[in-house]
C-alpha positions in Angstrom: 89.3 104.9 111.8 85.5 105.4 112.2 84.1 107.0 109.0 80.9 107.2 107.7 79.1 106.7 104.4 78.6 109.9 103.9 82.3 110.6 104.3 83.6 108.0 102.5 81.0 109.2 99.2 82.9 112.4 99.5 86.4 110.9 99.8 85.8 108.9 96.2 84.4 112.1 94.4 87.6 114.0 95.9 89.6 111.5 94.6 88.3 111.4 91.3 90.7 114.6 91.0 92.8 112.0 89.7 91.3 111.8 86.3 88.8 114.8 86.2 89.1 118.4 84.1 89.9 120.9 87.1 86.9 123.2 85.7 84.6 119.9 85.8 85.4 118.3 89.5 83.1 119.6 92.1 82.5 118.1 95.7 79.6 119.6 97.7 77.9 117.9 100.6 74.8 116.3 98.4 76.5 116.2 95.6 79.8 115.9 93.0 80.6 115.5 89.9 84.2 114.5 87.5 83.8 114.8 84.0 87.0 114.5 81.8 85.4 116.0 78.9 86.3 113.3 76.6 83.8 110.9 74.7 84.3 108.5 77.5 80.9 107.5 79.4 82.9 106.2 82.4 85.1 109.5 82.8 82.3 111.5 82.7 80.6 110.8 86.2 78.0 112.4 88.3 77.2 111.1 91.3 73.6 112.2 93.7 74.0 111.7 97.4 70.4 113.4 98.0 66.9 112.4 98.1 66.0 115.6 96.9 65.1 115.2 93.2 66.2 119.0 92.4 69.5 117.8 93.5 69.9 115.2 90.9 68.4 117.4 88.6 70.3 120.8 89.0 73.8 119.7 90.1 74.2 116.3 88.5 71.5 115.5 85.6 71.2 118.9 83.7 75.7 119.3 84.2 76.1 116.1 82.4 73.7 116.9 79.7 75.0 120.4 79.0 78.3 118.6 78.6 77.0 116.7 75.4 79.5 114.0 76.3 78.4 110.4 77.5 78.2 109.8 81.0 77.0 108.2 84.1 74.9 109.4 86.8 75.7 107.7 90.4 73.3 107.5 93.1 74.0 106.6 96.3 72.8 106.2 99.9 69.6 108.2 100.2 70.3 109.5 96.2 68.7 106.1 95.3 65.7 107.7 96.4 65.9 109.8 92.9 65.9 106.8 90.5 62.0 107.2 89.3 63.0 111.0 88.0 65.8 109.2 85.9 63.2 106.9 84.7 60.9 109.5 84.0 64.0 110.5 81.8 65.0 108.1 79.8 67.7 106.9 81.4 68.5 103.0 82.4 70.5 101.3 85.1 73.6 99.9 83.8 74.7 98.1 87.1 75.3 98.2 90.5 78.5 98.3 91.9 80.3 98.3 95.4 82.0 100.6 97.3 84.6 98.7 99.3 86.5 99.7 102.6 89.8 98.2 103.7 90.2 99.3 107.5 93.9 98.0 108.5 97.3 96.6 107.4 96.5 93.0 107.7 97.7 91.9 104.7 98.6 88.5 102.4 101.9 87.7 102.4 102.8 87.9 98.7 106.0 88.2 96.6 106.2 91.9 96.0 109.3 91.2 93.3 108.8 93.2 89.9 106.2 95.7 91.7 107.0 99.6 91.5 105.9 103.1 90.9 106.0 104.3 87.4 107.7 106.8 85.5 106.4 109.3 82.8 108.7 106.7 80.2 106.3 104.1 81.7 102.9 105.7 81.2 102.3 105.3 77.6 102.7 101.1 78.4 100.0 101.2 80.8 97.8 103.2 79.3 98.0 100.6 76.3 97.7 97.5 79.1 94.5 99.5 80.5 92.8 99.7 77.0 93.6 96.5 76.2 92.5 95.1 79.3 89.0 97.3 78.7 88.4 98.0 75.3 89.0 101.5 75.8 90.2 104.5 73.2 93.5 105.9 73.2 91.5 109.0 74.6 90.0 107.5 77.4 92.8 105.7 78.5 95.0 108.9 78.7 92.8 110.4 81.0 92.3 107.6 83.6 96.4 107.8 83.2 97.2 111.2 83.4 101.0 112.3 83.4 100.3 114.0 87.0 99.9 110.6 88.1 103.4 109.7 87.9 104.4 113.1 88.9 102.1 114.3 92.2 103.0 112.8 95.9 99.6 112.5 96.5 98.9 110.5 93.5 100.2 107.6 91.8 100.3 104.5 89.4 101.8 101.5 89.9 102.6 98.2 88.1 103.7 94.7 88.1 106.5 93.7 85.8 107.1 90.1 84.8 110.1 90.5 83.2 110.0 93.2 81.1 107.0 92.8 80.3 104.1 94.8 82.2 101.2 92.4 83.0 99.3 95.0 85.7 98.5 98.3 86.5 96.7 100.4 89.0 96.2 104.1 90.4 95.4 105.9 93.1 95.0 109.4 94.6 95.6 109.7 98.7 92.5 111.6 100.2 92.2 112.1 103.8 94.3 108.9 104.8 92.9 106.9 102.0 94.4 105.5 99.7 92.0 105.2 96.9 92.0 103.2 94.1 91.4 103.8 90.8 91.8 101.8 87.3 93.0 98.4 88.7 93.8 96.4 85.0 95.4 92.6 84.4 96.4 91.8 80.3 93.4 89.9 79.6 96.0 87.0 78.8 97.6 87.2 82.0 94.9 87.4 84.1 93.8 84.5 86.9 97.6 84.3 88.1 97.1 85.9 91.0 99.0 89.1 88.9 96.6 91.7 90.6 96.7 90.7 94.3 100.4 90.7 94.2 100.7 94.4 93.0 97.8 95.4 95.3 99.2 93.6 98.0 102.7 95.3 97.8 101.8 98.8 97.2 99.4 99.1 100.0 101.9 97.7 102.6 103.9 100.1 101.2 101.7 102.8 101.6 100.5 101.6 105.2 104.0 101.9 106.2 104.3 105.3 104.8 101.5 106.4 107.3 97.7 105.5 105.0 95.3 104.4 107.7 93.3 102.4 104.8 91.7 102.4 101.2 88.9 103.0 99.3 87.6 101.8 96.1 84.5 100.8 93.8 85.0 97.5 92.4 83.7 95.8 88.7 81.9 92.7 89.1 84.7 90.6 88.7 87.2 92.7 91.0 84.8 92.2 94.1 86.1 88.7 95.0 90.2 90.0 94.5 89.2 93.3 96.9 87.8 91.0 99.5 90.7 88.4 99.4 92.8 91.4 100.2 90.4 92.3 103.7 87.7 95.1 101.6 84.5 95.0 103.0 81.3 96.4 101.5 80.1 99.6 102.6 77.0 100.1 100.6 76.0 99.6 96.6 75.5 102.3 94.7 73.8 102.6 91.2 75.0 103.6 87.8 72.3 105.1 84.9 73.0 105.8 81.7 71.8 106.9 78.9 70.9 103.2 76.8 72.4 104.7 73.8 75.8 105.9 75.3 76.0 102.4 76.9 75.9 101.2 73.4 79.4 102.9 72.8 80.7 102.2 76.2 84.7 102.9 76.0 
């Protein structure tokens, strides 16, 4: 399964179908954007691919703005070329993040017991687990967990039950034999119990089974050390810019 950057930039914009406004997801070769419309800054993402500054500029800078809702700009791979024009801007880097590659089925052995796909009656508790779990709005939270989630084979969302009680979530969209993830969340109370790498764990020897050759995903900070537990390797690091005062309100 050789793929290459370039590829694999296009597979996570593709992917962001998951959570995106149909009229606001584009994927062209330099380029792609996935804005949800909502007052969300990390639904509303544009990510440059090029060196080229009109690039940034006319396909993911000047989008963004005419949306008038907060946002991120992504650069990537020979887009980090771009950053001084965002400088020139305004705008700031908010982080720098990883986008991680798992290759093969070789897997922890974990207890998979209390792990399974969710229904539409399920969506409204994971929602609530994700905003918890991030501080998010209602809003923001129903558009990272849209209903088609639950509903579209080549989606999903999955959690981790103990009990009755749901303690983790994820998502995913399948795109081009990758299963990509999306909105990985542990209760803040429940988290360093190993919760996340069971669920992950289980659905994506699941989904190996059923015929995925691997996954993709961007990972937080904190979710880098999980992702690599679980055989992720680092592809390349991309950066996020914001505006400062829509990272003020970051939902």
């Amino acid at each position: 399964m050789a793929r290459t950057a370039i590829e694999l930039r296009r597979h996570l914009g593709t992917a962001a179908r998951l959570w995106s406004a149909p009229a606001h997801h584009t994927v062209e070769p330099d380029w792609w954007t996935a804005f949800s419309g909502e007052i969300s800054v990390d639904y509303n993402v544009a990510c440059c691919q090029s060196s080229d500054n009109d690039v940034l500029v006319d396909h993911c800078l000047q989008p963004l703005l005419d949306l008038k809702k907060p946002g991120i700009v992504m650069l990537a791979g020979p887009g980090l070329a771009t950053a001084q024009k965002l400088i020139d801007a305004g705008w700031a880097v908010v982080e720098a993040l990883p986008l991680m590659l798992l290759e093969g089925p070789d897997l922890p052995d974990v207890d998979g017991a209390g792990v399974r796909a969710l229904t539409d009656e399920e969506l409204p508790e994971a929602r609530a687990l994700l905003a918890d779990t991030y501080s998010m709005s209602d809003a923001a939270a129903a558009v990272a967990i849209p209903v088609q989630a639950a509903q579209n084979p080549d989606l999903g969302v999955w959690g981790l039950f103990d009990g009755e009680r749901m303690v983790s979530m994820f998502t995913g969209a399948t795109e081009d034999g990758l299963l990509v993830v999306w909105s990985m969340a542990t209760r803040p109370r429940d988290q360093g119990k190993g919760y996340g790498r069971r669920l992950l764990a289980t659905v994506l020897r699941s989904q190996f089974e059923a015929g995925i050759e691997g996954s993709l995903l961007q990972s937080s900070p904190p979710g880098e050390r999980l992702y690599r537990g679980l055989g992720y390797q680092v592809v390349e690091y991309w950066q996020l810019w914001s505006r400062p005062r829509w990272m003020m309100g970051r939902a």
